[in-house]
N, C-alpha and C positions, 0 to 999 in steps of 0.2 A: 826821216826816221824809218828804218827795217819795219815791216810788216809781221816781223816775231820779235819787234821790241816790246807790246805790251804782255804777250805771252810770259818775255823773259822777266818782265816787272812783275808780272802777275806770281810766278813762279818764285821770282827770290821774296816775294811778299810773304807767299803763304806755304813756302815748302818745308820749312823748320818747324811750321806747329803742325803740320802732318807726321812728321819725324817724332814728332813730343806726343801724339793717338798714335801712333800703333806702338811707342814704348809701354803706355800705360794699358793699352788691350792685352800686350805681353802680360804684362802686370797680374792686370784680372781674371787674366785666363788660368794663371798659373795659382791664384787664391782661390779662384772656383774649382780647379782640381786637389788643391790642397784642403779644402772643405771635405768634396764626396771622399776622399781616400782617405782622410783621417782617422774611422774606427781602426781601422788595417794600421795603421803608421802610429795613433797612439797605442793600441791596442798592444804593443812591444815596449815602447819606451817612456809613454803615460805616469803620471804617480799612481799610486792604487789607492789612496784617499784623497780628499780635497783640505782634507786638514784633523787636528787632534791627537793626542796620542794614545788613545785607548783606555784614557780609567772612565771611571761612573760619571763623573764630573765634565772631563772632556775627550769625549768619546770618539775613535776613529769615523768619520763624517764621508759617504756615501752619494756623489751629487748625479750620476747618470749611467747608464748601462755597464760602458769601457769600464768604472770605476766597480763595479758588480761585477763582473766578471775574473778581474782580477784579484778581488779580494776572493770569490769563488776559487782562483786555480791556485793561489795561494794555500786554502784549506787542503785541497784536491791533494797537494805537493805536500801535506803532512804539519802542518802549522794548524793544530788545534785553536788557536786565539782564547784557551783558559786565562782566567780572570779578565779579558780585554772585553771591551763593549765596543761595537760598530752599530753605526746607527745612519738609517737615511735619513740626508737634508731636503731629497728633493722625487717629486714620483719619477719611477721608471718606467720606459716602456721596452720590454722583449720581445714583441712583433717580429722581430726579421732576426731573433736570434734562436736557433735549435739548443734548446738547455740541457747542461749536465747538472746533476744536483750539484751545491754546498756540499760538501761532505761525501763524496759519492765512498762504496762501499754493498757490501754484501753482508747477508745476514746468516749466522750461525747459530739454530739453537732457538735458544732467549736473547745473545747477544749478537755483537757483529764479528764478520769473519777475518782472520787475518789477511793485514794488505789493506783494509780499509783505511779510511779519512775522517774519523768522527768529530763533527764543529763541536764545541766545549765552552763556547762563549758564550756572550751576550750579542741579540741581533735585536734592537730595537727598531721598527717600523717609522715611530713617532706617529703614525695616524696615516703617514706615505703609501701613496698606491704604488702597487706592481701590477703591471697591464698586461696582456696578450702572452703570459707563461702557457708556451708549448713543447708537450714531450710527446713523442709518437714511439719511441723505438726504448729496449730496454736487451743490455746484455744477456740477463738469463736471467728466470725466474725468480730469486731469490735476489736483487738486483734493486736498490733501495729506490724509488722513485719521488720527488717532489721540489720543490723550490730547494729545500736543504733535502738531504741525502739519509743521512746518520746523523742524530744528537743524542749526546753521551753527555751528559750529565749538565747541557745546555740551556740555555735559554733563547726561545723564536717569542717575539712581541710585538703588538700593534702594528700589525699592518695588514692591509688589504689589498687580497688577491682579485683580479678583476678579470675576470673572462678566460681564466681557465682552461685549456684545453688541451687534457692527459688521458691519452689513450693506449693504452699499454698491454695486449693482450696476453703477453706472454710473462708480467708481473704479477707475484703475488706482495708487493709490497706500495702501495701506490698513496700518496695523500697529497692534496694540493698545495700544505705546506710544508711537512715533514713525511718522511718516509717511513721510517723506524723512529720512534724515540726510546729511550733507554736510560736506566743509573740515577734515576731522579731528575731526567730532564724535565723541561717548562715549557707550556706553550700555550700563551694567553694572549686576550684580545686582538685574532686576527678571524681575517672573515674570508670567506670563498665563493666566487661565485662562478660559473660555468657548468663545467661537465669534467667528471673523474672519473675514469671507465678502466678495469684490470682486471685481469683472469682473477684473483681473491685478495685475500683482504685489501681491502680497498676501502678506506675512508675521504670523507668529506675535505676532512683539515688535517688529521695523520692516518697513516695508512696499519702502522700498527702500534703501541706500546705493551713493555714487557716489562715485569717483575716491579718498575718502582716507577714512576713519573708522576706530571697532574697536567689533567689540560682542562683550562679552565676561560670562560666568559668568550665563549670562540664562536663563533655564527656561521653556518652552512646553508646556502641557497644553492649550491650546485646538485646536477643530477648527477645520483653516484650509481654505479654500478658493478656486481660481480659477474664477470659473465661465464663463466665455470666453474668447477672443481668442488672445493669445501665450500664456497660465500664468503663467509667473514667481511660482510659490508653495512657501512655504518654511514649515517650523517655525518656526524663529528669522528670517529675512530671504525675502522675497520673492526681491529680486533685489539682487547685488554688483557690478556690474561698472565697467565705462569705466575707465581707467588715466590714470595722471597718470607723468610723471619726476620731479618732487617729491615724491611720498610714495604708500601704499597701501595697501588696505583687509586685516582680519586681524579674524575670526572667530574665536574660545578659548574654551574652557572651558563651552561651553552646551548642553545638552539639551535633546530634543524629544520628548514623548511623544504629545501629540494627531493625530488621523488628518491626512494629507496629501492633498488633490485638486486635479486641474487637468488641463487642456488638454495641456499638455508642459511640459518644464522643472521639474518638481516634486523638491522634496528634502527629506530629513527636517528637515536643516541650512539648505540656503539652496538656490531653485531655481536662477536663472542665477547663475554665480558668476565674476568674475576677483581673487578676495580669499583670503587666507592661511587656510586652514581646519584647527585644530589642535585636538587634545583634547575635541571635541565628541563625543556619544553621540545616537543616536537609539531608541527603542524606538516608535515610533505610524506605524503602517502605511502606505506612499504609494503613490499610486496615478495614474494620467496616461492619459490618453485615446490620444497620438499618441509622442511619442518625448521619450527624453531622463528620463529617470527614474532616481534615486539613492539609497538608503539615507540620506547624507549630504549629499551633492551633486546636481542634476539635469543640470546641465552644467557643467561646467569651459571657458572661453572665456580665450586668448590668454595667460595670465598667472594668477598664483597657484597652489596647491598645496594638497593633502589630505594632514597628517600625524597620526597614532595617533589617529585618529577611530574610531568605532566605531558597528554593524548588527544588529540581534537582529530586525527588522520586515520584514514581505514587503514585499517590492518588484514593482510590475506595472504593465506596459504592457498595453493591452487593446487596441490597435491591431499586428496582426500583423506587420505591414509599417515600424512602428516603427523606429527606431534609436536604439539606447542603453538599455539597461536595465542596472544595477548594484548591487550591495551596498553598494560605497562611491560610485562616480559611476556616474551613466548614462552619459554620451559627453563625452568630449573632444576639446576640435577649437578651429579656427585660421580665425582673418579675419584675415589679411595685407591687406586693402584696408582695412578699415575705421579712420577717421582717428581714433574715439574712443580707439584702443588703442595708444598711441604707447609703450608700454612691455608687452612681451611676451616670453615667455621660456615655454622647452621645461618642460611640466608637470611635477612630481614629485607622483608619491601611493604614499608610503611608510609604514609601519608599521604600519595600517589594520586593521582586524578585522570580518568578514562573520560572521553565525550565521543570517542572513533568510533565507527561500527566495524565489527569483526566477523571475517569472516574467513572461518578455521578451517584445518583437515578432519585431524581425528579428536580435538579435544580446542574448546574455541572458549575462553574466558573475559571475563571485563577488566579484570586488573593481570591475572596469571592467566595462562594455556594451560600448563599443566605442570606440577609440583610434585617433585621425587622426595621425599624419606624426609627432611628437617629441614625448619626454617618457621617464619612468624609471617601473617600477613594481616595488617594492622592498620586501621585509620585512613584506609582507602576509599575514594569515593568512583563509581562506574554510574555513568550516564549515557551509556550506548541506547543508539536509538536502536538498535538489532544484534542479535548476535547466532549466527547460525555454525553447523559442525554436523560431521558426517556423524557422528558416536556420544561424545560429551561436549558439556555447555551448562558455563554459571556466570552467572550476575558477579562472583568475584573471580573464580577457579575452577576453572572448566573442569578438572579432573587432578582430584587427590591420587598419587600413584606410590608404593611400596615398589621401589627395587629389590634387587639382590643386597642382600648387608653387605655384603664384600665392596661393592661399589661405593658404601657409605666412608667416609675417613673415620680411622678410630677415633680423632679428637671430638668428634661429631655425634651428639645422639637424638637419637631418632622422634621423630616427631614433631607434627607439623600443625600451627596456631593458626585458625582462620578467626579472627574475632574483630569485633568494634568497629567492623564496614559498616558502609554505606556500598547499596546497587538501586539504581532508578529504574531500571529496565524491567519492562512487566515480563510477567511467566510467559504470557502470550508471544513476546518479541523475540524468546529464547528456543531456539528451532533445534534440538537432538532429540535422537532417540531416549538419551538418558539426560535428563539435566534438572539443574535445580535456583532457585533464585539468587541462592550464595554461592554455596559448593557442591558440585557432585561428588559425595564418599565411598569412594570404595571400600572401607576396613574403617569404622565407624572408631573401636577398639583402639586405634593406633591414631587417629587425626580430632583435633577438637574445632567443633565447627560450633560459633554460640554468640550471643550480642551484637547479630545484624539485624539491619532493618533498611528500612527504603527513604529516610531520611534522618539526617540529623537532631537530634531532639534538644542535646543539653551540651553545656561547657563548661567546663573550669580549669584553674590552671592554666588557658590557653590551648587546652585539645577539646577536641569535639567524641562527642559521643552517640556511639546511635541507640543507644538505651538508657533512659534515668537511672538506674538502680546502679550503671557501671560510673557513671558520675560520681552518684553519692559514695559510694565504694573508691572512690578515688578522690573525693574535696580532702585538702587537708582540714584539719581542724581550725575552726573558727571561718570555716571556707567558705566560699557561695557558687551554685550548681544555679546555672542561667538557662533558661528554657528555650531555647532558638527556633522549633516551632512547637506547634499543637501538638499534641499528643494522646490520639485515641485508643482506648481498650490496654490503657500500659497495664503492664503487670502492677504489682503492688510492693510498695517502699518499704525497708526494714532499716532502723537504724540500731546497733547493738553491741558500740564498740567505743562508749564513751565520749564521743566527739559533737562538738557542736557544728550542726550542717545548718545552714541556711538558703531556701531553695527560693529564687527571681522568678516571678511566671513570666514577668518581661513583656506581657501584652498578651502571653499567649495560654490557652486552655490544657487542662490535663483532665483526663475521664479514665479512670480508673478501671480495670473488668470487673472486678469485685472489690466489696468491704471485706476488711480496711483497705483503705487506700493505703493509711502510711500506719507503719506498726513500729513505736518505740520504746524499747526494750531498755535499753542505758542510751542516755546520750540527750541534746533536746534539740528539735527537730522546727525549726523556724522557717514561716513560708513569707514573703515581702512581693511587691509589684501588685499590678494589675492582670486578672485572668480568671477564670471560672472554673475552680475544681470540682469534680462530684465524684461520686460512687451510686451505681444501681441501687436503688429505692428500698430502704429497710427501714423497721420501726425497731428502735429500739427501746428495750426493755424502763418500762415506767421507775423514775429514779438512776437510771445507769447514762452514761457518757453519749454523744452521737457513733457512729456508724461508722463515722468517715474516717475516726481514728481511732487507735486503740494505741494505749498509752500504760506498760506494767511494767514502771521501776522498782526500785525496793533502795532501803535506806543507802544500802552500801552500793548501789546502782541506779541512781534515781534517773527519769526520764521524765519528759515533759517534750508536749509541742505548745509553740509560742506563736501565737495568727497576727501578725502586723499587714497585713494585705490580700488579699484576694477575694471573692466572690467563691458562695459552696449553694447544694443544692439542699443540703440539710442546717440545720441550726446546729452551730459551732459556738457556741458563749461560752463553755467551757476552757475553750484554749484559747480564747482572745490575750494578747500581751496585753500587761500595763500601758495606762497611756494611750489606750488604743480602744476601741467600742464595736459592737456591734448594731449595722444599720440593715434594720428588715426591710425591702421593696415591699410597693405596692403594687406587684403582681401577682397573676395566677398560675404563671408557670414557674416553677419550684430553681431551675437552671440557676443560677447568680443571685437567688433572691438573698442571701443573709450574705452581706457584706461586710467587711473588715476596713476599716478606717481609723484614722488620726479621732480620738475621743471629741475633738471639737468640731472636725467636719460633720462625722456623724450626729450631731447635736446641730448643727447649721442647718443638715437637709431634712430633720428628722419634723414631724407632725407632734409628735409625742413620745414620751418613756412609760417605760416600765423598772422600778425598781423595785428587785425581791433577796434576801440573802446577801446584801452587801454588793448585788450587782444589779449593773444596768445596761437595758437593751433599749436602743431607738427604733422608732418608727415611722415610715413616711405617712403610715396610715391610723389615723386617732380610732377608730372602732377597732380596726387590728389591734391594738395596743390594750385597748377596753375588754377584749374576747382573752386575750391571752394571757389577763393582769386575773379574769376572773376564773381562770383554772389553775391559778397557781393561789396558795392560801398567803394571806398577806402582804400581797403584790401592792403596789401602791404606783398608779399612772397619773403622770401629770400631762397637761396640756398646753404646748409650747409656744411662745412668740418670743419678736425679739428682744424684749428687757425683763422679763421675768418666769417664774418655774411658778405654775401656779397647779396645786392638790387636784383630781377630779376622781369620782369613784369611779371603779369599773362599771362596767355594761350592765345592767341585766339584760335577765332574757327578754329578746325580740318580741315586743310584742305587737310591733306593727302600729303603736301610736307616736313615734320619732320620726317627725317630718324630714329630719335627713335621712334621708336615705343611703348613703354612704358612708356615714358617721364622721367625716372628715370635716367638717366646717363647726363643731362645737366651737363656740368663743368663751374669755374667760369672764370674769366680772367685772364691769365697769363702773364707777363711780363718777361724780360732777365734775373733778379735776382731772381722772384718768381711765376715757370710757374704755369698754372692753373689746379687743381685736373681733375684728367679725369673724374671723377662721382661726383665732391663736397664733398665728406668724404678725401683724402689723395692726398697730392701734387708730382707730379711730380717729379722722383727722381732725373731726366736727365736737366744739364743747356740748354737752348737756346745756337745754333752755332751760332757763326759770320755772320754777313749778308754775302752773296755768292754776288761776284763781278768777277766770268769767271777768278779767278788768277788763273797765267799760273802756268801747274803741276797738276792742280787737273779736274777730271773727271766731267763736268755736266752731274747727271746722266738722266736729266727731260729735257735738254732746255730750261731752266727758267733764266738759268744764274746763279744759286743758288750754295754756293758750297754745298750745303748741301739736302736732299731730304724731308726738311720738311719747307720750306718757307722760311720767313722773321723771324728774331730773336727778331720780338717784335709781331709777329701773336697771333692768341688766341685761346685756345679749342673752339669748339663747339658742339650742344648737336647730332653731329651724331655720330655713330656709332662708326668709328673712332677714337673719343677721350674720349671714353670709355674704352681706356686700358692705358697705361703708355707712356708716351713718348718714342719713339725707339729711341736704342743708333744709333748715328751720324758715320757712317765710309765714311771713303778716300779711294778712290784708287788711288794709287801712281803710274804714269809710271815708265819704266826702267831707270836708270842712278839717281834718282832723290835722293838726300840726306836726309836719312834718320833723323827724328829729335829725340831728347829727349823727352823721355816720351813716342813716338808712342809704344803703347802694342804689333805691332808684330813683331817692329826690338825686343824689348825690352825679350821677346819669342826666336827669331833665336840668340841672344847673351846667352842668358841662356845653349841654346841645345851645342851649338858651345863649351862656357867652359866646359860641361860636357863630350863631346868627347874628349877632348884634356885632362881632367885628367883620364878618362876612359882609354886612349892609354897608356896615361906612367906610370897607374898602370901595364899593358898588359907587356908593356916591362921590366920594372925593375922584373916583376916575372921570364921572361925568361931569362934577366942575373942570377938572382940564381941559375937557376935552372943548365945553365949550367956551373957556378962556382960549384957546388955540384958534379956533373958529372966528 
């Protein structure tokens, strides 16, 4: 055999399945190039959905970048997607893609400019992330920036944006989700996180809205910034403003956490704003070069309003000479000329809650910077631990300001409400030349500054109040005004307007600066809860009413106060409600001592009454009661326990032969069946012995002849000392020989002990027969 016959066997053995590997490497080679080249190759001839066909029900379905892109050039190309909804199935990631918006387009005005692409649809998120959106470059200023472009009359939803990174210097339109919104677009439930950085306006999640839209329930953690020109930089919105008479813009429900920067106009919420701003929160710190800086807001312009929004983040101007710096808004103010604002109206910023410290240019506030010509500031609360300012600084409004009227809109008039705050920040914390705890006034005349205070006192309705008197002034009728805390030196209560108020102390005290406390003139004035009311210490006139109230109806206006609860430091029996008593403490400080109770309590805790004139007053104290029955003529005090009301005369005078000393432990009368309480609360547990008649056998232990050591068996307690404890039990002593009786407890004892020796023994013994049967 040849020496290359096994070669040649070897070869036709195994040279066909090498022919069969390098077909299939061909194979694999040409699928692994057809993988990486795919975006390119479907990217032209791809479907632009994965499925559906665009209604609410079955939405055009969105599964991976190629699929985004093309629905994007599709918009780009003039295909609005009105009435259609597209929605993502699955997250995206644009990492290694340079983005052009949805919608791309330029902005004109309030609107978009001709030649734009505005989306018009429905873009639902479904909860889908979009990852790694990056925009570096931007055609010219005006040049819409953000995931979408333009939306016109659209809707962007649920989704979030994740890592962001939009840096656009030469944009003044920039948002991480939308660029412009417009025409009553929507933009709810998405979130942003990164960095959004453009020459101006520039928001968080849009970069502007104009004349009508709402962005609502939207969450911002990225850092935003303005880095020149006007500012208009916002968490959530750049900028809100221009007005329409057909509809307008309303911000809800959205938080800002990432740092805020800019030039001016900066807010945690939205920088320029003439949009409805509600229930938003800010916590990421804003900051503005020149004026106009807001926790929430950076200005307020011509129209809209800030309701229960909320401040925990410093706020700072770093320009001294600034105007506007706030917790909730920096400045508010009015362009009466300007034709963009044909719908304008006097600001309200109500309900609002400051915690940031501020620190202002020229005018630095806890709820407002500074306030031009109309508007209301109402129901705020400011808890800044600081607040400093080159000029002005208030606990609410750093600086009340009067413009030029021309500036004001004609619809508009003048004049500006600082009332029914709350500021916690002491005078000391408040650092200006000129400031004040609420507001600093310039034109006192023209602004009403009145019913703040440094906490909350009362409620009704469901709003809070920082003075009682604007409560009651506001309970409806049959209403109830809820004391939320203490309340010292309050003014004094007038009711005069026919309505029945009823005030809760709720646990908590009210001290009055002077009598009367409450003065009812029409109407009847009901107090209920637990708490301790007084007024500074007056006598009043022998026969006339307490002190604490003053009470002048008349037939065809009658008034009346009705005391169902509280603690006073004068005596109130006058206006105790039916059903209801008064219980006097037994103390010496006057604070709480006349109490108002349920008639039955007050008879539970009470020592003793006093009844005079068809009424009756308890007492925890029995001599109290006796002292006080004896200066009123007629009085009749009983002394109380717990099954009966038993007569006792009042007191005389002291004269130092009443072994109590305290007068509290008089007891009532006792008899053989039913002896008398040693203190008048609880009876005697022990019966009366037998009269003692010296029968032979028993011991006189006294010489009285008694057999027994405590009298006569029809005797009675009295109020010494003595019969202040329980009746002692009754013992005999028995001479020797003498026949033990039935029932005596110490034969009764020695028979006990007796059987128990005697089976104790002949357990003893029957164990030692065992033991020595076992033996």
């Amino acid at each position: 055999m040849s020496s290359t016959a096994p070669v040649h066997a070897l070869t036709a053995k195994y040279f066909p399945r090498a022919i069969v590997s390098l077909r299939w490497a061909a194979i694999a080679f040409a699928l692994l190039g057809a993988i990486f080249l795919a975006p390119a190759a479907w990217g032209a001839s791809g479907p632009m959905f994965q499925g559906g066909t665009g209604t609410a029900s079955d939405p055009y379905l969105v599964a991976d970048a190629n699929q985004l892109c093309r629905f994007r050039d599709a918009v780009n190309d003039g295909n609005d997607f009105a009435g259609k909804t597209v929605k993502l199935a699955e997250d995206i990631d644009l990492a290694h893609v340079e983005w052009t918006p949805i919608g791309a387009g330029t902005r004109k005005g309030s609107g978009a400019a001709s030649g734009s692409t505005p989306f018009a649809g429905t873009f639902d998120g479904a909860g889908h992330k979009v990852s790694g959106l990056s925009i570096t470059t931007s055609p010219d200023a005006d040049f819409v920036v953000g995931l979408f472009g333009i939306v016109k009359g659209g809707t962007v939803r649920d989704v979030v944006l994740d890592g962001v990174a939009i840096d656009v210097p030469g944009s003044e339109l920039a948002g991480g989700a939308v660029g412009l919104l417009i025409d009553d677009g929507t933009v709810s439930g998405v979130s942003v996180s990164g960095s959004v950085s453009a020459h101006a306006g520039v928001g968080g999640v849009v970069g502007r809205m104009t004349l009508s839209g709402t962005i609502s329930d939207c969450a911002n953690s990225a850092a935003v910034t303005a880095m020149t020109g006007v500012g208009n930089v916002g968490g959530i919105v750049g900028a809100a403003y221009y007005t329409t008479d057909t509809g307008e813009m309303v911000i809800e429900g959205c938080t800002n956490t990432g740092t805020v920067k800019g030039t001016q106009a900066a807010g945690g919420i939205a920088g320029l704003c003439s949009a409805f701003v509600s229930e938003c929160g800010n916590n990421g710190a804003v900051e503005a070069e020149h004026y106009s800086v807001g926790g929430v807001v950076g200005e307020q312009k011509n129209y809209g309003g800030i309701h229960h929004c909320t401040n925990s983040a410093s706020v700072t101007c770093e320009d001294a000479g600034g105007y506007g710096c706030g917790g909730i808004a920096g400045w508010v103010r009015y362009d009466g000329a300007a034709p963009a604002y044909p719908a304008s109206s006097a600001v309200p910023v109500t309900d609002n809650e400051n915690s940031g410290e501020i620190h202002g240019g020229n005018d630095a506030g806890g709820i407002v910077g500074c306030f031009y010509n109309a508007g209301t500031v109402t129901g705020n609360t400011n808890t800044a631990p600081a607040l400093t300012s080159s000029r002005f600084a208030g606990g609410i409004v750093g600086n009340l300001q009067n413009a030029p009227l021309d500036s004001l809109p004609s619809s508009v008039t003048e004049g500006i409400a600082v009332e029914n705050n709350v500021s916690a920040t002491p005078i000391e914390k408040i650092s200006a030349p000129l400031r004040d705890p609420f507001a600093y006034d310039n034109t006192p005349a023209d602004f009403t500054v009145r019913d703040n205070s440094a906490e909350w006192v009362a409620s009704t309705n469901s709003l809070r109040y920082a003075v009682l008197q604007r409560a009651v002034d506001n309970a409806p009728d049959d209403g109830t005004v809820t004391l939320t805390a203490d309340a010292a030196d309050a003014d004094s209560l007038s009711l005069a307007d026919g309505r029945t108020v009823t005030l809760d102390l709720n646990g908590h005290n009210l001290a009055f600066a002077k009598a009367p406390g409450v003065a009812v003139n029409w109407g009847t004035f009901v107090v209920t809860g637990t708490g301790q009311v007084s007024a500074p210490a007056t006598v009043a006139p022998a026969g006339t009413a307490p002190a604490l109230f003053e009470v002048a109806g008349s037939s065809e206006k009658p008034a009346a106060v009705k005391l169902k609860g509280g603690s006073y430091n004068v005596d109130v029996e006058p206006y105790v409600a039916s059903k209801y008593a008064e219980l006097v403490r037994d103390q010496k400080d006057s604070a709480g001592k006349f109490s108002v109770l349920p008639a039955k309590e007050a008879r539970a805790d009470a020592r003793a009454k006093v009844d005079a004139d068809g009424e009756t007053v308890y007492y925890e104290s029995a001599k109290a009661a006796r002292t006080a029955a004896a200066a009123e003529p007629g009085a009749k005090v009983t002394v109380l326990d717990d099954e009966s009301d038993k007569p006792s005369a009042p007191d005389s005078p002291d004269d130092g032969s009443d072994a109590d000393s305290d007068g509290d432990h008089g007891g009532n009368t006792g008899t053989a069946t039913t002896p008398g309480s040693a203190d008048g609360t609880a009876p005697a547990t022990t019966p009366a012995a037998h009269e003692g008649d010296n029968t032979p056998g028993f011991l006189d232990l006294h010489g009285d002849g008694a057999a027994t050591d405590t009298g006569s068996a029809t005797g009675t307690t009295s109020g010494a000392t003595t019969a202040a404890t329980t009746a002692p039990r009754k013992t005999t002593i028995k001479p020797a020989g003498t026949v033990p009786q039935t029932g005596d407890p110490l034969w009764e004892a020695l028979l006990s002990i007796g059987l128990l020796a005697i089976v104790s023994g002949a357990a003893v013994a029957l164990a030692r027969t065992r033991s020595k049967r076992t033996k």
